[in-house]
C-alpha positions as CSV (number, residue, x, y, z in Angstrom):
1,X,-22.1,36.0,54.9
2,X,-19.1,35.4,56.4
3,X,-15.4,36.8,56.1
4,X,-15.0,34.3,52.9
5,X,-18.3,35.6,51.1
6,X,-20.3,32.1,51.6
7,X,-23.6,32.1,53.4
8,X,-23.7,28.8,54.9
9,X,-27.4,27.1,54.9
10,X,-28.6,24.4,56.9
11,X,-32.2,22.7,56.5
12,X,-33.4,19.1,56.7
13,X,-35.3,19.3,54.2
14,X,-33.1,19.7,51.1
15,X,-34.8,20.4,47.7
16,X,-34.2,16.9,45.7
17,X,-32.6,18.5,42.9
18,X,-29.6,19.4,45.4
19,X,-29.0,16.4,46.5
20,X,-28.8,15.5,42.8
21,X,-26.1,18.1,42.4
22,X,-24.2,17.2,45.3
23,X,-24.5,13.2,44.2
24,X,-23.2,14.4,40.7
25,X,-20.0,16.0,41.5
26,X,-19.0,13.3,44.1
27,X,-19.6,10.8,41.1
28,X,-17.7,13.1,38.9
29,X,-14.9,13.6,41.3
30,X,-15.0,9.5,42.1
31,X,-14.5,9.1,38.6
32,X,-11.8,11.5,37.9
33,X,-9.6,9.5,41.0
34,X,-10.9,6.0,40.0
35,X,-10.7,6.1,36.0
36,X,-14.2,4.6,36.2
37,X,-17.0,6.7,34.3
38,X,-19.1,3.4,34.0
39,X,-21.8,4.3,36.6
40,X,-25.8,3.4,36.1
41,X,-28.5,3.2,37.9
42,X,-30.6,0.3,38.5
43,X,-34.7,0.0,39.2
44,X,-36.5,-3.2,39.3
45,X,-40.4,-2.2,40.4
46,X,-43.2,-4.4,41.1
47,X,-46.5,-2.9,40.2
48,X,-50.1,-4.1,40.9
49,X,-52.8,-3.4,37.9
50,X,-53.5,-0.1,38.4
51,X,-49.7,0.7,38.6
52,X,-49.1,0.8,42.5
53,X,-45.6,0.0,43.5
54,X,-45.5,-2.8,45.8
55,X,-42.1,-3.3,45.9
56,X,-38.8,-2.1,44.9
57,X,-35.2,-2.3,44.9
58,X,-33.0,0.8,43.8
59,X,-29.4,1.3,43.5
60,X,-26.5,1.4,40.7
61,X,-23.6,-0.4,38.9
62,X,-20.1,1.5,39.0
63,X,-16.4,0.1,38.9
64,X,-17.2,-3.7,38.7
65,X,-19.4,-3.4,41.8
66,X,-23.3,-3.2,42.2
67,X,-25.0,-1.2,45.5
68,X,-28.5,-2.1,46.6
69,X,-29.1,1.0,47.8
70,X,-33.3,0.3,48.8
71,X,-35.0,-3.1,48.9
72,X,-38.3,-2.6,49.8
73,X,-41.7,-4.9,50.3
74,X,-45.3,-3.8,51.0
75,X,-46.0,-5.4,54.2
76,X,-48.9,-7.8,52.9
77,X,-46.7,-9.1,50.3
78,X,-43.2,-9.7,52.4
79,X,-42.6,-13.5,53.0
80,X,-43.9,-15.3,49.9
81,X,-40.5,-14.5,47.4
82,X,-41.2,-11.0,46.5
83,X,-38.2,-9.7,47.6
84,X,-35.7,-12.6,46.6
85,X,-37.2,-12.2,42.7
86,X,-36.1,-8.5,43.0
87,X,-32.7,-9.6,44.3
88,X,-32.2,-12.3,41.5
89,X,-33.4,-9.5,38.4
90,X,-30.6,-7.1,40.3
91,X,-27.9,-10.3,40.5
92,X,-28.5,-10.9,36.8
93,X,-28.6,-7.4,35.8
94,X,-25.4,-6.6,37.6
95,X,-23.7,-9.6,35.7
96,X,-24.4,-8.9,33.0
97,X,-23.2,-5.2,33.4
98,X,-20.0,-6.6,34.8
99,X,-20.4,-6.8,38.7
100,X,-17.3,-8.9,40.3
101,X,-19.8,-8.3,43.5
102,X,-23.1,-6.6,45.3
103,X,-22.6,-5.0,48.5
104,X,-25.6,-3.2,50.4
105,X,-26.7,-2.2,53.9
106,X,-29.3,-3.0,56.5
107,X,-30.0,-2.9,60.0
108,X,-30.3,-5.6,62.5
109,X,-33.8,-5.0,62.6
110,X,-34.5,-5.3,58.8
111,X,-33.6,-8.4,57.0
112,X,-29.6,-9.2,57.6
113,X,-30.8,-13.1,57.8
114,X,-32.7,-12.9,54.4
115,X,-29.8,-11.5,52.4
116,X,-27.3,-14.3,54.6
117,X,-29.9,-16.9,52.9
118,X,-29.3,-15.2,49.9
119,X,-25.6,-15.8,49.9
120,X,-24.4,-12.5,51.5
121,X,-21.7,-12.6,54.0
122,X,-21.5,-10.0,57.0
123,X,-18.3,-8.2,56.3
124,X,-19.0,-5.0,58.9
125,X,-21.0,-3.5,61.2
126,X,-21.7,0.0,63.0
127,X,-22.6,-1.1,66.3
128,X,-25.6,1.1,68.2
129,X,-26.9,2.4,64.5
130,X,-29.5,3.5,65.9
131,X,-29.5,3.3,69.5
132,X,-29.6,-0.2,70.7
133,X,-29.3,-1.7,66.8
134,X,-26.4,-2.2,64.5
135,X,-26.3,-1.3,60.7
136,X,-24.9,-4.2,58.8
137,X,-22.6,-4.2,55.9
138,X,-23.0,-7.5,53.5
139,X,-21.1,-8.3,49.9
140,X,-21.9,-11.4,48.2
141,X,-19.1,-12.2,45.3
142,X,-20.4,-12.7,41.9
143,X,-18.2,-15.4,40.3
144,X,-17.8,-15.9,36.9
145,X,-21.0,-18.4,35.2
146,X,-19.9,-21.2,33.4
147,X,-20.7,-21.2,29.7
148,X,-23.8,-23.0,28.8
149,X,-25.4,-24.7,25.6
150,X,-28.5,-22.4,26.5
151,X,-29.5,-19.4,25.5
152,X,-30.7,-16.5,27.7
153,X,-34.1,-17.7,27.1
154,X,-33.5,-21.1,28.9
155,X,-33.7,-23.0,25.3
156,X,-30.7,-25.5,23.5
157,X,-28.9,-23.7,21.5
158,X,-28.3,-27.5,19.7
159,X,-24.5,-27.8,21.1
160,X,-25.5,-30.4,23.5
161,X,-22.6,-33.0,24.2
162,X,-24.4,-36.8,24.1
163,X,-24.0,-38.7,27.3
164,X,-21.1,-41.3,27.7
165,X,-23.8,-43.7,27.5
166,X,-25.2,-42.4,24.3
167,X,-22.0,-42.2,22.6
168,X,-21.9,-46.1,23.2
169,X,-25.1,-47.1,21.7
């Protein structure tokens, strides 16, 4: 103890239900500053039959913004759109919670070029994050979608306008 009465621990290997602790009263004191008490998290998982995750993407929505926090791919099942269907079901999702934008992290040895493709832009970097890498910092607005005559299942909802050349026959 010291002079204060607080023992001061240090491990690396914190019991999971601290860190949740610690995460809840920075959210509580985030929203207490901010005004925002909107915050949710967001899991997509991909699951093989027998129920093992083969990929994932975890993060949350809070104050108009969505954070990717994890976007992982089993290695046998990277490059063939895996990850980019994740990344859509998180693009719609945050829409349609109210994300203005998605901002994440990666690594200069991860995938900055497949979020670019994805329409990321680079907006920051740490330079030598680790040693001899940089850890990359990428937002990718979320404008507003036009109305449309469908419906969230893709089908007409029957308000179709007829083509100029339809209207003439």
């Amino acid at each position: 103890m010291d002079r204060r009465g607080l023992e001061i621990e240090l491990t690396d290997l914190p019991d999971h239900g601290i860190v949740q602790f610690l995460d809840d009263r920075l959210y509580e004191f985030n929203a207490a500053r901010t005004g925002y008490d909107d915050g949710r998290l967001l899991a997509i998982l991909a699951r093989q039959r027998g129920g093992r995750i083969v990929a994932g993407l975890y993060g949350w929505t809070w104050g108009g913004c969505c954070y990717v926090r994890t976007l992982w791919v089993d290695e046998r099942r990277r490059h063939k759109g895996l990850g980019t269907r994740l990344m859509v079901l998180a693009e719609r999702e945050a829409r349609a919670r109210g994300a203005r934008q998605i901002v994440l992290d990666t690594h200069s040895f991860q995938a900055p070029d497949f979020y670019r493709r994805l329409g990321f832009e680079i907006v920051g970097s740490f330079p030598d994050y680790p040693k001899g890498y940089s850890q990359i910092f990428l937002r990718k607005p979320l404008k507003a979608r036009r109305a449309s005559a469908r419906t969230p299942r893709g089908r007409s909802s029957g308000r179709r306008r007829s083509s100029p050349a339809a209207r003439a026959r």
